[in-house]
N, C-alpha and C positions, 0 to 999 in steps of 0.2 A: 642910482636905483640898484638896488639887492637883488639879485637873484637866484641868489642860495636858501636853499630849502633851510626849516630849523629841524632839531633834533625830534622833532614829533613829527615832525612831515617823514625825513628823510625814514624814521621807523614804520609809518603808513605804508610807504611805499616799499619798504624790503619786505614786509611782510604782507601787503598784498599780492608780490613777486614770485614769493615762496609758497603760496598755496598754488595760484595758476600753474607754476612750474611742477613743481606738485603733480597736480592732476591731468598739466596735458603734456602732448607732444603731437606730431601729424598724426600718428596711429589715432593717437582717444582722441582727438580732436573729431575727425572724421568718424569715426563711430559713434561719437555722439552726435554728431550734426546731421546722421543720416536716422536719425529715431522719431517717433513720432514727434515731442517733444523739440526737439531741437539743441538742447542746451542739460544740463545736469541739473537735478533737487538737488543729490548732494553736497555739488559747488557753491549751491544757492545758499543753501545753511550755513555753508564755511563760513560765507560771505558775511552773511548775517550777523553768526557770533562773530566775526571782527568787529562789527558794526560799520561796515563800508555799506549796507543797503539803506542806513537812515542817515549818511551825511549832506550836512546842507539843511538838514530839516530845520536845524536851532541854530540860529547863522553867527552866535556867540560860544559855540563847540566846534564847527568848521565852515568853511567858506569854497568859494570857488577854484583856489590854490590845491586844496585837500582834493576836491575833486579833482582837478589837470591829473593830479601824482596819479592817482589811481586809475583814469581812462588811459594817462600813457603805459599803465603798465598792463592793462586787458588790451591794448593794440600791441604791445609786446609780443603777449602769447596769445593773441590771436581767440578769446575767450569768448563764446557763441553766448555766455550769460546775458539776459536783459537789461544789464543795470539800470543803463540810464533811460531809459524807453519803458522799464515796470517798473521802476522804483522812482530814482531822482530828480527826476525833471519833472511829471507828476506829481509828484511827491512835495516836491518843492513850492508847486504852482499851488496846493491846498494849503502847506505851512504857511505860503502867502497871502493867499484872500480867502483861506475858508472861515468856516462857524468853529466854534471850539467842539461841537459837535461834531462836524467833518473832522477836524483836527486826529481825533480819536483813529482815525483809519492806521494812521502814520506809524504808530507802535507797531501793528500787525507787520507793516511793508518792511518795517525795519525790521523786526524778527523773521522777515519772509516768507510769510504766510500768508500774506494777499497780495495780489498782480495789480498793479493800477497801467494805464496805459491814456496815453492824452491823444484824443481821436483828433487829429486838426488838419492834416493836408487831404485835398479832396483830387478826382481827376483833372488834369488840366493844371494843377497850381504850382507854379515854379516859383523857387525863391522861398524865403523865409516872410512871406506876406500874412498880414490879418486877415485880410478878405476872405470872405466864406458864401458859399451860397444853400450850407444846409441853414432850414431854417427853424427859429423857436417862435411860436405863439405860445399865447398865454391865455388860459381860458379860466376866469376867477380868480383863487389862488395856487392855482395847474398851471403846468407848462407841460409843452410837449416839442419831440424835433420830428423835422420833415427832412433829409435828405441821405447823402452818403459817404463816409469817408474812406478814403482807399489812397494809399498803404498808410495801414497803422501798424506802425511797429511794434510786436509783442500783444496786438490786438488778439489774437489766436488763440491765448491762454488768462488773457489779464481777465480778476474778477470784477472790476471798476471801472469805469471810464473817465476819464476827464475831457469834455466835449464842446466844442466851440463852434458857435451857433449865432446868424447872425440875428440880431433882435427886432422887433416891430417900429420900432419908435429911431430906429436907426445905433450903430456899434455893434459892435459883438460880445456877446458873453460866454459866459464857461460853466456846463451845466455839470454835474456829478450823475453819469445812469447806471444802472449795476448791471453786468453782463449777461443778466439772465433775460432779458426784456429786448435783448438785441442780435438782431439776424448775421451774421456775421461767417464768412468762409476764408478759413487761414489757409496760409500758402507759405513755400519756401521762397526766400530771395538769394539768389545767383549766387551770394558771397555768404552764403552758409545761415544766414541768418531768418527770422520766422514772422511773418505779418499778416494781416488778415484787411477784408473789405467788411467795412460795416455798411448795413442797411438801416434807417432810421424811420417810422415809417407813423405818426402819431405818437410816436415812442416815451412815456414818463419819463421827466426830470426833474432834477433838483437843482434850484441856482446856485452856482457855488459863491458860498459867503452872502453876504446883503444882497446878492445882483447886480444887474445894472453891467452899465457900458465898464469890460475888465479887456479892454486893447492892450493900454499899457503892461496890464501883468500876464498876459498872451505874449507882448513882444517882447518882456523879457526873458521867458520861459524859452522861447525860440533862442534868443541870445545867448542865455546861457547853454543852452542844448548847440548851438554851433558852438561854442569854445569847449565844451565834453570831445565834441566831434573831431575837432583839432588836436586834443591832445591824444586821444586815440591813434589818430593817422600817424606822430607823431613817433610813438610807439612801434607802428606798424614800420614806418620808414627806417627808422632805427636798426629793428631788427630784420628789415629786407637788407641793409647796407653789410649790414655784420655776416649776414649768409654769404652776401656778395664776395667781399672781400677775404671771408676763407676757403669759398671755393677758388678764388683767386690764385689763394698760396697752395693749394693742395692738388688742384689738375693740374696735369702736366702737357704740353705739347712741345715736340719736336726735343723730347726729353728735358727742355726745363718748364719748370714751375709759369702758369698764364702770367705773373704778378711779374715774371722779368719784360712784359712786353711794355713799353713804354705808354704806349697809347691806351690799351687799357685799364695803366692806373691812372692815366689821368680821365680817364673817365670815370673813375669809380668816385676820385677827387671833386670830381664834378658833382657827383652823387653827394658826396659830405657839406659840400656848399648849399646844397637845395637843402638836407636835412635841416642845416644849422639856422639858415634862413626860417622852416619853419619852426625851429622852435621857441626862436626870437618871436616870432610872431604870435606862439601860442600862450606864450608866457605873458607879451603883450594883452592879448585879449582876456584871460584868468584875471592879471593884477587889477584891469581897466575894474571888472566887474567885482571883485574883492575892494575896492576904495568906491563902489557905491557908484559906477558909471556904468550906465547899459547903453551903448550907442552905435545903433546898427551900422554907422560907418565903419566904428573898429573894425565889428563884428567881419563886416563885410572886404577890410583893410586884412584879416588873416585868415578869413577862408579861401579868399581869393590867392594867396600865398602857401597856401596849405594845399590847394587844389593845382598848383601849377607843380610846386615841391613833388608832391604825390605820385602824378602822374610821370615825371620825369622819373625820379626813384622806380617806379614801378615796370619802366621799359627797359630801363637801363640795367635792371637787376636780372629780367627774364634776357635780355639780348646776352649778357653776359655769360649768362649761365648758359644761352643755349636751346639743346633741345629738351631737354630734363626741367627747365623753367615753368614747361608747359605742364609738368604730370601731375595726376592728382594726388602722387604720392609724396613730392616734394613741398614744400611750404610755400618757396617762393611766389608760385601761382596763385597763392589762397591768400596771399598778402597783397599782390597788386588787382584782386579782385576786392578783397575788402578796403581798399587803396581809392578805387574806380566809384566803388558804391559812398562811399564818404565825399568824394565831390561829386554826383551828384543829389545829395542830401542837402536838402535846407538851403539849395540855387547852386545849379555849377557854378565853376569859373565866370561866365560869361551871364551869368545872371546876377556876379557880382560886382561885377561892371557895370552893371545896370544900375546900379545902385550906389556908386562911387562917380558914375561920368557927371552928374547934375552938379557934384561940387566941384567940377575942375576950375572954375572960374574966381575961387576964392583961392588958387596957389598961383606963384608965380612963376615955377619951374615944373613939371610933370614929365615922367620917364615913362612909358607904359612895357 
């Protein structure tokens, strides 16, 4: 198995590197996350003209590798942008089952001029499940939704929705409403980022594509949206290890350097082992879904991996650093908060165990 990038990826990815680096650092970071907004136009246009806001859409110009490179380099720096939450996941979910009519939206997202945001988890929903209890009737050739979705990620600003709703006749489908027709009150979430509660209320829709029962291409949207989410953390971990390890070599106690204490580098050691671990794992779940397998076990085989990685990296980096881990001026805290909020996104840890325990019975050795 390969896991070297090719000269088109490895190019994506230095130069999705160099705009983020570009434009942030803790200062702009925070300035921008404290705005109404939350995130930068201008970053979004960068983004644009790269063409990073419409990959995925034409799955014979990029695929789910092209995305990993790029979510792990927005967990790098730490980037408040919506990609995958306005753009690619929705995005992707219409390039999948829309009209060619719908299709048309896709141009705009990709030159960043229109917000789509995919309305699906509701109160109460753990896990990356289909189940829904907002509801669609159908009166003639009308549909309407009855319920509420809360948190939708990028819901706050998106002009779209892509909305999942369960149907009369039994399944779920995925309506297309335009944000003007929907109640909706945004908020910020802990880890810098911006979401909103929709209210759905008789609300007009539109079925996406022919209708009908679309579980399948909801669970893959979710699938893919966990392996976006992995390699972000991925990122994130990465560059919480590398703060780690130089503030390691550069404070000092009892007048030598932290990095002569023995026990501390091997905890930092420790720290390199979860990273490596996760990104064997995220790499896992990208190739799976790049060769055409969406199978929530993987899925659920690396965010469970990604969420223990995470968490570890993310104590291990504040305990380290101390009392400065904790300020808002330092990075390290905005990382192991965005750390925190990625597992639990789309099932903590323990919600993907839920989901992995039904097939222990078909191995003959299990380590937990």
């Amino acid at each position: 198995m390969d896991f070297h990038l090719t000269d088109e990826q490895e190019l994506l990815r230095n130069i999705t590197d160099e705009v983020l680096e570009r434009n942030y650092d803790v200062e702009k970071r925070l300035r921008v996350i404290e705005t109404d907004l939350g995130w930068s136009r201008e970053v979004w246009s960068q983004l644009a003209e790269m063409g990073i806001l419409g990959l995925g859409f034409d799955p014979d110009e990029a695929g789910q590798i092209e995305l990993m490179v790029v979510f792990t380099e927005i967990g790098k720096r730490l980037a408040p942008e919506p990609v995958a939450a306005a753009a690619l996941i929705p995005g992707g979910v219409i390039a999948e089952l829309g009209s060619d009519e719908q299709r048309k939206v896709l141009d705009e997202v990709a030159e960043g001029r229109t917000l789509l945001a995919l309305a699906h988890h509701e109160p109460g929903m753990r896990g990356a499940t289909t189940r829904v209890a907002t509801r669609a009737e159908r009166q003639g050739d009308a549909w309407t939704l009855t319920g509420r979705k809360n948190p939708v990620l990028a819901g706050d600003s998106a002009d779209v929705f892509v909305v999942s709703a369960a149907l009369p006749d039994g399944g779920v489908g995925l309506f297309v409403v335009s944000a003007d027709g929907v109640a909706r009150r945004g908020f910020p979430t802990f880890d810098g980022q911006r979401a909103a509660q929709l209210d759905f209320d008789a609300t007009p829709a539109e079925p996406l594509g022919s209708g009908g029962d679309a579980t399948v291409g909801l669970q893959n949207a979710l699938i893919r949206h966990q392996s976006a989410l992995c390699a972000e953390a991925v990122g994130a971990m990465a560059e919480a290890l590398r703060l780690t390890t130089e503030y390691l070599k550069s404070r000092k106690q009892f007048g030598v350097p932290l990095s002569t204490f023995q026990t501390l580098t091997q905890r930092a050691a420790d720290m390199y082992v979860s990273l490596e671990l996760a990104r064997s794992m995220s790499f896992y779940a990208a190739m799976s879904i790049a060769d055409g397998t969406f199978d929530p076990v993987i899925a659920a085989r690396a965010k469970l991996q990604i969420s223990r990685s995470g968490r570890h990296i993310a104590q291990e980096a504040i305990q380290l650093h101390g009392g400065i881990g904790v300020t808002a001026e330092y990075p390290v805290g905005h990382y192991a908060a965005r750390l925190t909020a990625i597992d639990q996104s789309l099932g903590s840890a323990d919600d993907q165990l839920r989901v992995l325990i039904p097939g222990l019975s078909t191995y003959g050795t299990v380590a937990l």
